[in-house]
OpenMM code with the backbone's topology and positions (N, CA, C; nanometers):
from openmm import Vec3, app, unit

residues = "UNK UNK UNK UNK UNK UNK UNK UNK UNK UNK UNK UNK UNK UNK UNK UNK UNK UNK UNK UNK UNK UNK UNK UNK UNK UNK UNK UNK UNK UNK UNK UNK UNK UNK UNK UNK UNK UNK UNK UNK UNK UNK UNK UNK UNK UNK UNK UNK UNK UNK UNK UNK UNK UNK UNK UNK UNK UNK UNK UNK UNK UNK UNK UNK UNK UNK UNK UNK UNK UNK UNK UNK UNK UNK UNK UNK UNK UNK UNK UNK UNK UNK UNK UNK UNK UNK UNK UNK UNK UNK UNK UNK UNK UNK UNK UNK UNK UNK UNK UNK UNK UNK UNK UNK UNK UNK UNK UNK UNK UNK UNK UNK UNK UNK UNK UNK UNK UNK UNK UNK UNK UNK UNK UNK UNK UNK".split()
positions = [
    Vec3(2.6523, -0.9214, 1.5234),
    Vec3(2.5193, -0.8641, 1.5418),
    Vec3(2.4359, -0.8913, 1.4177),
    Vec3(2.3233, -0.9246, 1.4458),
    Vec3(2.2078, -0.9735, 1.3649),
    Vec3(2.1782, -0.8681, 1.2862),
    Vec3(2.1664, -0.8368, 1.1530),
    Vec3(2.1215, -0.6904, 1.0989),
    Vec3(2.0165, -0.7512, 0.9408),
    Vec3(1.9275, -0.6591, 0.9235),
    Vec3(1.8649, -0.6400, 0.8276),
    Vec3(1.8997, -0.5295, 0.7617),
    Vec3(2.0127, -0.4665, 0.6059),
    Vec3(2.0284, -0.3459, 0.5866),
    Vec3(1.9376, -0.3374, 0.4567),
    Vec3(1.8733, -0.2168, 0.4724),
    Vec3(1.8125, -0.1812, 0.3448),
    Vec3(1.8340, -0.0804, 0.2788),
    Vec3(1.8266, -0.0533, 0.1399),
    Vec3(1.8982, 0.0601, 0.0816),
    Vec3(1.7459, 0.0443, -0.0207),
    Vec3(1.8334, 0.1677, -0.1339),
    Vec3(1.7196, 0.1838, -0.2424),
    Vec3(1.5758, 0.2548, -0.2286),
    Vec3(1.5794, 0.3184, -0.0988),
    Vec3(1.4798, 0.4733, -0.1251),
    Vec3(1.4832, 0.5622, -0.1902),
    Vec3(1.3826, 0.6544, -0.1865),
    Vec3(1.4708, 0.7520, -0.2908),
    Vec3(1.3311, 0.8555, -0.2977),
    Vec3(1.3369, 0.9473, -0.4047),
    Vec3(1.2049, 1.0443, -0.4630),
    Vec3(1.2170, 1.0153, -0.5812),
    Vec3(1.0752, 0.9856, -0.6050),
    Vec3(1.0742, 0.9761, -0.7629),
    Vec3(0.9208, 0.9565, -0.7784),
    Vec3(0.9276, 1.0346, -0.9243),
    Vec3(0.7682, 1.0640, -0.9362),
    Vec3(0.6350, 0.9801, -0.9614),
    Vec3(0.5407, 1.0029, -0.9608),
    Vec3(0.4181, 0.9187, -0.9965),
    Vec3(0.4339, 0.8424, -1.1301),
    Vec3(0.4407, 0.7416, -1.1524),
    Vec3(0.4434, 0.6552, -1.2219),
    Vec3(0.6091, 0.5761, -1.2459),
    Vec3(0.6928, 0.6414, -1.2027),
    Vec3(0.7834, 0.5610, -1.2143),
    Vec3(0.8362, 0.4498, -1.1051),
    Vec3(0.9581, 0.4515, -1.1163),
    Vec3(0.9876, 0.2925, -1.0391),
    Vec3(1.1487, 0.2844, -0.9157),
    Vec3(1.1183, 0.2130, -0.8443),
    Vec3(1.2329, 0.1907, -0.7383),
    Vec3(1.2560, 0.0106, -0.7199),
    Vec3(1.3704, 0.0059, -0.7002),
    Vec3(1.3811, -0.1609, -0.6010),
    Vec3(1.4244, -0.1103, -0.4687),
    Vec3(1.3784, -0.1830, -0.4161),
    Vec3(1.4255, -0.1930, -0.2476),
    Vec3(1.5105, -0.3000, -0.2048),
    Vec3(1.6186, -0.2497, -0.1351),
    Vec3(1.6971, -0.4275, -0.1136),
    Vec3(1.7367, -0.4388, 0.0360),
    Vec3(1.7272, -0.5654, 0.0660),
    Vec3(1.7442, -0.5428, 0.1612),
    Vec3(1.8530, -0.7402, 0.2185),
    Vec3(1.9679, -0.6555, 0.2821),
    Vec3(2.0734, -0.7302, 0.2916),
    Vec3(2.0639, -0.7460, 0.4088),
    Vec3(2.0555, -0.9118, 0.4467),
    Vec3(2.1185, -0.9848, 0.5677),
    Vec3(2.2674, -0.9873, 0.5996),
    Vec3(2.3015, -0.9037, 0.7272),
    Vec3(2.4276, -0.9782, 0.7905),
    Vec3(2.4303, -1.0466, 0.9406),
    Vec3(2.5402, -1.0670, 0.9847),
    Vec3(2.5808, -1.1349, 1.0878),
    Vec3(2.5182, -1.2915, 1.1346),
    Vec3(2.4009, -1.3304, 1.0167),
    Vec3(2.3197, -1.4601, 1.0119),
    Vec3(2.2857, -1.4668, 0.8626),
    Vec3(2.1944, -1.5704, 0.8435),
    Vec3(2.1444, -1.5709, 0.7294),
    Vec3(2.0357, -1.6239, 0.7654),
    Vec3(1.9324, -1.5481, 0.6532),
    Vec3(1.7787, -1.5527, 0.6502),
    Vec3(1.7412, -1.6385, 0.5871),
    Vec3(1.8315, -1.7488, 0.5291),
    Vec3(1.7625, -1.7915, 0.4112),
    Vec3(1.6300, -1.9009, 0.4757),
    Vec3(1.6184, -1.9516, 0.6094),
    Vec3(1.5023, -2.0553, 0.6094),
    Vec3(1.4379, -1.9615, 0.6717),
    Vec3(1.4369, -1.8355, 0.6673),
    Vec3(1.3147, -1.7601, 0.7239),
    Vec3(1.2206, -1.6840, 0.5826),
    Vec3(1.0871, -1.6864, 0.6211),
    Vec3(0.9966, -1.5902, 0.5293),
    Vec3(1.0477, -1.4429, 0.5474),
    Vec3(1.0530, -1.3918, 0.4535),
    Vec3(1.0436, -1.1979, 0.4502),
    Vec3(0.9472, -1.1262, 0.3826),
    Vec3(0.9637, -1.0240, 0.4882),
    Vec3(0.8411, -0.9317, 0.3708),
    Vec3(0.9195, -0.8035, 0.4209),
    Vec3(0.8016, -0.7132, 0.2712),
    Vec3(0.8282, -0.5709, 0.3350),
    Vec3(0.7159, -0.5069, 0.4063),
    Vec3(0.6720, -0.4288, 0.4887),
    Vec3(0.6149, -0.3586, 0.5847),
    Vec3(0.6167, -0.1879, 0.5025),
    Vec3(0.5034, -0.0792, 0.5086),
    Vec3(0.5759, 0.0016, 0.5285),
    Vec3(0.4588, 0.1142, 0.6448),
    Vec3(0.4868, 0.2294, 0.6447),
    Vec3(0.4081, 0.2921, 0.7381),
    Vec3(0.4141, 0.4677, 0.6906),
    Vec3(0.3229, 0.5013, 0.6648),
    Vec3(0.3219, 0.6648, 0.6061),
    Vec3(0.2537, 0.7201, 0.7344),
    Vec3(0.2878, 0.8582, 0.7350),
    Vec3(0.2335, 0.9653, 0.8466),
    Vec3(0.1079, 0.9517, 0.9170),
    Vec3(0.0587, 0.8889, 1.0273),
    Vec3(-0.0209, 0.9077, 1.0820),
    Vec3(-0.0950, 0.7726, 1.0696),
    Vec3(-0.0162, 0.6816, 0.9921),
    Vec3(-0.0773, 0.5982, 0.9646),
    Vec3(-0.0260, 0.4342, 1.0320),
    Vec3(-0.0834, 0.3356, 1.0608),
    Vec3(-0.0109, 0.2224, 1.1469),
    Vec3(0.0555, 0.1235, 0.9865),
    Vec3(0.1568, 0.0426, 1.0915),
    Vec3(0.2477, -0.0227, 1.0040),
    Vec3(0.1880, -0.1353, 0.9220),
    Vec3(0.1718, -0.1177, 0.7938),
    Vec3(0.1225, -0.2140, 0.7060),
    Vec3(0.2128, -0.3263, 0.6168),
    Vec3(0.1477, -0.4215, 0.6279),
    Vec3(0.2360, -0.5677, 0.4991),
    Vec3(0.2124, -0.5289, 0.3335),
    Vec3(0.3554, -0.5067, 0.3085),
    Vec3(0.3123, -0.5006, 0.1790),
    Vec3(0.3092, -0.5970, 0.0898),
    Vec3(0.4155, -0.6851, 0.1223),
    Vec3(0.4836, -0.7871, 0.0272),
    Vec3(0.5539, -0.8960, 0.1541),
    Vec3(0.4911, -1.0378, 0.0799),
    Vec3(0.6078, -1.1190, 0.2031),
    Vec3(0.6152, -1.2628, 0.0658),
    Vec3(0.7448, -1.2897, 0.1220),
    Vec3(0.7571, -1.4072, 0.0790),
    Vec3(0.8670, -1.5460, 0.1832),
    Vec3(0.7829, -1.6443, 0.1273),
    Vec3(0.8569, -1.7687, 0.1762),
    Vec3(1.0031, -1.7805, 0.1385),
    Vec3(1.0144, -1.8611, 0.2377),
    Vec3(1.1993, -1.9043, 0.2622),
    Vec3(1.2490, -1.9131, 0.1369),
    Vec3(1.1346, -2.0249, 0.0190),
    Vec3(1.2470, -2.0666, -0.0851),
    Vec3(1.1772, -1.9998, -0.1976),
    Vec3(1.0706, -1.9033, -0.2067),
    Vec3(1.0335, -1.7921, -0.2433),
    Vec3(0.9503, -1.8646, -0.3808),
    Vec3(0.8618, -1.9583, -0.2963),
    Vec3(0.7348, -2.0446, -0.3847),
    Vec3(0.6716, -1.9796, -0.3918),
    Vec3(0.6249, -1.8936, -0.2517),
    Vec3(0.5042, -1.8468, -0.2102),
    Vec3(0.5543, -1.7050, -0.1766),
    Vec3(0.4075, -1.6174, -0.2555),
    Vec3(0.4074, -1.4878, -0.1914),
    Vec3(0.3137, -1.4067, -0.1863),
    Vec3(0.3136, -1.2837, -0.0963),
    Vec3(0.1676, -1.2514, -0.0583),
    Vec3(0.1706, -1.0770, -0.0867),
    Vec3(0.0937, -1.0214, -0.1535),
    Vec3(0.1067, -0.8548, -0.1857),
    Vec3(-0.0620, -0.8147, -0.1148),
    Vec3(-0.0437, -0.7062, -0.0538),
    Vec3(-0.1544, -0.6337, -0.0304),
    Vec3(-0.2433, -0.5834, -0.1965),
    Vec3(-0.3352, -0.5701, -0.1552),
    Vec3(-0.4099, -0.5449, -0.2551),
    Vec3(-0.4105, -0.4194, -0.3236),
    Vec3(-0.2997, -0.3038, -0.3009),
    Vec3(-0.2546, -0.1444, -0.3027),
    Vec3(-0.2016, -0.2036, -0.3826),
    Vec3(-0.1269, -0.3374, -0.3781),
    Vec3(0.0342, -0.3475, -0.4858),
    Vec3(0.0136, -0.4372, -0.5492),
    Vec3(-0.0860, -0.5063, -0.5599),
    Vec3(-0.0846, -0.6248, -0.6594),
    Vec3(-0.0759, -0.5515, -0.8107),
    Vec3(0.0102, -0.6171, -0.8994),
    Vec3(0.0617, -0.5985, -1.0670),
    Vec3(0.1489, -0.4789, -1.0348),
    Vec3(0.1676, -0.4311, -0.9570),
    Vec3(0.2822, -0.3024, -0.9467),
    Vec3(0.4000, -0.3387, -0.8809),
    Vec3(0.4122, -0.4173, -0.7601),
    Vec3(0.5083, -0.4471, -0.6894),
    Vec3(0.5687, -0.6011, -0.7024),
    Vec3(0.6526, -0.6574, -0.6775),
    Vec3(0.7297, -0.7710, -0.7111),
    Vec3(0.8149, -0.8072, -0.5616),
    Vec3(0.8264, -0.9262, -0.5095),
    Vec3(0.9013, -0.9143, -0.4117),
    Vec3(0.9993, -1.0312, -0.4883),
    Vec3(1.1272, -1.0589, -0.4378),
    Vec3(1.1662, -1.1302, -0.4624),
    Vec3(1.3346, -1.1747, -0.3822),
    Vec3(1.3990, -1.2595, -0.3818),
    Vec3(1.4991, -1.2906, -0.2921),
    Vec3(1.5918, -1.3698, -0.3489),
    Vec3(1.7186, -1.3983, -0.2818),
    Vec3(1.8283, -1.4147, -0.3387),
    Vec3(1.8977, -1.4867, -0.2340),
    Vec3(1.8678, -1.6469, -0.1964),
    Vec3(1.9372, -1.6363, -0.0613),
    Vec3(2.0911, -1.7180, -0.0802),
    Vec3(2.1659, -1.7147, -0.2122),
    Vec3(2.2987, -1.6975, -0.2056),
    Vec3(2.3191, -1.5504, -0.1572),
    Vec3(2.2822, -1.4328, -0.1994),
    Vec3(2.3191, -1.3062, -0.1336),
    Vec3(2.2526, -1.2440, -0.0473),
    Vec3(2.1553, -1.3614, 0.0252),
    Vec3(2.0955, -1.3139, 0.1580),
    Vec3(2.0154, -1.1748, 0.1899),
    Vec3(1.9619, -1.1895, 0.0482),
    Vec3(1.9576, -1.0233, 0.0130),
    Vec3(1.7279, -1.0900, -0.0545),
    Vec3(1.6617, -0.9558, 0.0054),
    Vec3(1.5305, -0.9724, 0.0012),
    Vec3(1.5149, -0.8250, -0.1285),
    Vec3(1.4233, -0.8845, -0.2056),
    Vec3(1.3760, -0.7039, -0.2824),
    Vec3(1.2978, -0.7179, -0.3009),
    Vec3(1.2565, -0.5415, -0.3395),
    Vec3(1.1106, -0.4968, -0.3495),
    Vec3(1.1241, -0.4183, -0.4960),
    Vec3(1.0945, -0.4506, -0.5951),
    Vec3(1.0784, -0.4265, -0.7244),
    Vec3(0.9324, -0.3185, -0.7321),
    Vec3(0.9151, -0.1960, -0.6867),
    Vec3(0.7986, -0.1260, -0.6879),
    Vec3(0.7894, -0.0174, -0.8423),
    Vec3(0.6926, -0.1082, -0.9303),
    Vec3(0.7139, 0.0222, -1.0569),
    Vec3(0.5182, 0.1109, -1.0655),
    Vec3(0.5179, 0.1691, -1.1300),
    Vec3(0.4198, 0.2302, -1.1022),
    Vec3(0.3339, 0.3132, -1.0220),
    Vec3(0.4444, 0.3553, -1.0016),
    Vec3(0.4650, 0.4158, -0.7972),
    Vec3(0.3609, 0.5330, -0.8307),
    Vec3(0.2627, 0.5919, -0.6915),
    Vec3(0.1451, 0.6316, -0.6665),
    Vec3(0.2161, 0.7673, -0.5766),
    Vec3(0.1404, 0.8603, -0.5788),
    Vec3(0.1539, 0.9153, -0.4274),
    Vec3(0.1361, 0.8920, -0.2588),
    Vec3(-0.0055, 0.8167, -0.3354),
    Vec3(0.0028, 0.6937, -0.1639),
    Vec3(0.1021, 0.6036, -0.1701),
    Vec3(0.2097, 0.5415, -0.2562),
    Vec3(0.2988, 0.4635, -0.1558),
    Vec3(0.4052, 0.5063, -0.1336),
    Vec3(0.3631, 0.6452, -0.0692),
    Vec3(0.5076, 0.7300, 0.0186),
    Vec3(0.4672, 0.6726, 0.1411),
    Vec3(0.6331, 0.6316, 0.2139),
    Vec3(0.5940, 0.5649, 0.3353),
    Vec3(0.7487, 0.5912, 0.3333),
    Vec3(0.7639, 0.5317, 0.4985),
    Vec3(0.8717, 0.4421, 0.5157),
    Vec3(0.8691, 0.2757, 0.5141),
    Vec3(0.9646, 0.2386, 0.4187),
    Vec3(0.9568, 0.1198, 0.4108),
    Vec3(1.1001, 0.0392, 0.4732),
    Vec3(1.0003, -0.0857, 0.5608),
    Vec3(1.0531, -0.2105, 0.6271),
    Vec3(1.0899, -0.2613, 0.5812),
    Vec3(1.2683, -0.3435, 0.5603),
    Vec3(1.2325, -0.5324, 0.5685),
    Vec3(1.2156, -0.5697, 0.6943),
    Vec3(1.1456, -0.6657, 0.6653),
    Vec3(1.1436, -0.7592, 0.8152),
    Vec3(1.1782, -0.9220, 0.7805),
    Vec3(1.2202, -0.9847, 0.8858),
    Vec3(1.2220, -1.1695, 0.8558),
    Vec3(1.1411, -1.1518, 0.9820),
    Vec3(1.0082, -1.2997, 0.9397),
    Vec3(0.9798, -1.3596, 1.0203),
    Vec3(1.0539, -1.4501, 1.1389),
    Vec3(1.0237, -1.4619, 1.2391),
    Vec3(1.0503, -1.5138, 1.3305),
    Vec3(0.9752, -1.6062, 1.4559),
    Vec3(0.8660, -1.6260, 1.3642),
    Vec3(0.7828, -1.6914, 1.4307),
    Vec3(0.7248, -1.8513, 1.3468),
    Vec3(0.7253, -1.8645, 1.2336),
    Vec3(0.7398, -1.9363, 1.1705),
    Vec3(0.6145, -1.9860, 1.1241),
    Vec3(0.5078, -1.9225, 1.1728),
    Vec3(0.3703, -1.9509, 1.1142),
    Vec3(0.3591, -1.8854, 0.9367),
    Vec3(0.2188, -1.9178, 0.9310),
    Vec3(0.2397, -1.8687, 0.7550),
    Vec3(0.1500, -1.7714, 0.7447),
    Vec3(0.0631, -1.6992, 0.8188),
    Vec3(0.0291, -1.5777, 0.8529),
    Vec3(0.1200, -1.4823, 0.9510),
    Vec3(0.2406, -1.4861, 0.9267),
    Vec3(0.3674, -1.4187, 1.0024),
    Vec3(0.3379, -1.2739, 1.0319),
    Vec3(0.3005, -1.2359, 0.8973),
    Vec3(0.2795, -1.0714, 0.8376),
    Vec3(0.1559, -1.0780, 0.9013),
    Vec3(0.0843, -1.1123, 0.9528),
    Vec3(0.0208, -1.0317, 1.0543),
    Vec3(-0.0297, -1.0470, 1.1975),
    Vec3(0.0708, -1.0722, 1.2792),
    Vec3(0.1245, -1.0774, 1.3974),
    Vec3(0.1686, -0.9610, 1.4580),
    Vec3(0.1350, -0.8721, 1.3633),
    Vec3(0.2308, -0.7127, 1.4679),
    Vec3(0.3895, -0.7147, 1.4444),
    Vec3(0.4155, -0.5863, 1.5101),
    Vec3(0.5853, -0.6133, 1.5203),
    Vec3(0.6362, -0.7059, 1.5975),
    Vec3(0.6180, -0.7438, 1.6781),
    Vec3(0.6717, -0.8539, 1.7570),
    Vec3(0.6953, -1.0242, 1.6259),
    Vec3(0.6160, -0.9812, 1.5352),
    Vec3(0.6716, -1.1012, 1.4371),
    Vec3(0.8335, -1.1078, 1.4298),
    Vec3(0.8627, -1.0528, 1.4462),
    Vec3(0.9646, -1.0420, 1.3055),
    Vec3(1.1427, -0.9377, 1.3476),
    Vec3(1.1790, -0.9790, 1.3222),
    Vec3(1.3408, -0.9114, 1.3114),
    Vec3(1.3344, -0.8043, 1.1777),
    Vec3(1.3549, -0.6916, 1.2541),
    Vec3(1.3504, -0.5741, 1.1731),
    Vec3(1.4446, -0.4672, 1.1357),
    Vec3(1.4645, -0.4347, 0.9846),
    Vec3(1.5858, -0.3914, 0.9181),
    Vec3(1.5279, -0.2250, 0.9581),
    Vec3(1.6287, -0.1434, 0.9683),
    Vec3(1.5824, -0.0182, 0.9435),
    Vec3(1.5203, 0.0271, 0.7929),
    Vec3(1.4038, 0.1660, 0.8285),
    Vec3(1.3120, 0.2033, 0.7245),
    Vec3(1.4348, 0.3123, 0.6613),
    Vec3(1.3994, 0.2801, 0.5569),
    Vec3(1.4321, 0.3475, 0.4225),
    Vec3(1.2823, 0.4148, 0.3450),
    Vec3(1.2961, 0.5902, 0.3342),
    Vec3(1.1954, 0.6594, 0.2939),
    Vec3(1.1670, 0.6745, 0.1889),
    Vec3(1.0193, 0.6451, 0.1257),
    Vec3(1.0230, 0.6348, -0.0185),
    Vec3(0.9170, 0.7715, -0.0571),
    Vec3(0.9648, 0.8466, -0.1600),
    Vec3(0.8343, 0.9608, -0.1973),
    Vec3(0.8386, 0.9686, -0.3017),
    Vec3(0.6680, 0.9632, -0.3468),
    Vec3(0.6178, 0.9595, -0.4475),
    Vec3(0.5725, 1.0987, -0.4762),
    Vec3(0.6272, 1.1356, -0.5723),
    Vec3(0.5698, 1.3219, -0.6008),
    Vec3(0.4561, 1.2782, -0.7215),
    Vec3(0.3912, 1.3879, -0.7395),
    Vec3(0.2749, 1.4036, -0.7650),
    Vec3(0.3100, 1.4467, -0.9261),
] * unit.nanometer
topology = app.Topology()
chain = topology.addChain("A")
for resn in residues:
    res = topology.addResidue(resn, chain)
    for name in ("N", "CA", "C"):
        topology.addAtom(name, app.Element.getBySymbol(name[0]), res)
């Protein structure tokens, strides 16, 4: 079975820092793009971070640019999210996803892009 696992949520306060990781099994991701996604209360599912297969290219929402880092590992098939400077707005639940469609606007195609890891909850206290 195809899986995206992600670990590395957690609580932790305004200004400090988390990685997010997120491990491929039963395939490997490595010629696919990934990003992370995440989605807070009431709110629809947003791109935070994506990057290309061989991780030339990458794309941050404008919430996370100089704070967040994506980055990948595809001997360990493994995608991260390096988030320091953490806010109270970026409490969410956070996605990995791999593309699956193979265009280079992937991340924003909706869910139907993409093969999706379960959310891991991140809170930012005040």
């Amino acid at each position: 079975q195809q899986q995206l696992v992600v670990s590395g949520g957690g609580l932790v306060q305004a200004g400090g820092s988390l990685r997010l990781s997120c491990a491929a099994s039963g395939r490997t991701f490595s010629s696919n793009a990934m990003g992370w996604f995440r989605q807070a209360p009431g709110k629809e599912r947003e791109v935070v971070a994506a990057i290309s297969w061989n991780g030339a290219s990458t794309y941050y929402a404008d919430s996370v640019k100089g704070r967040f880092t994506i980055s990948r590992d595809n001997a360990k098939n493994t995608v991260y999210l390096q988030m320091n400077r953490l806010r109270p707005e970026d409490t969410a639940v956070y996605y990995c996803a791999a593309d699956k469609t193979g265009g280079s606007k992937w991340y924003t195609l909706g869910t139907a892009c993409c093969y999706w890891g379960q959310g891991t909850q991140v809170t930012v206290s005040s």
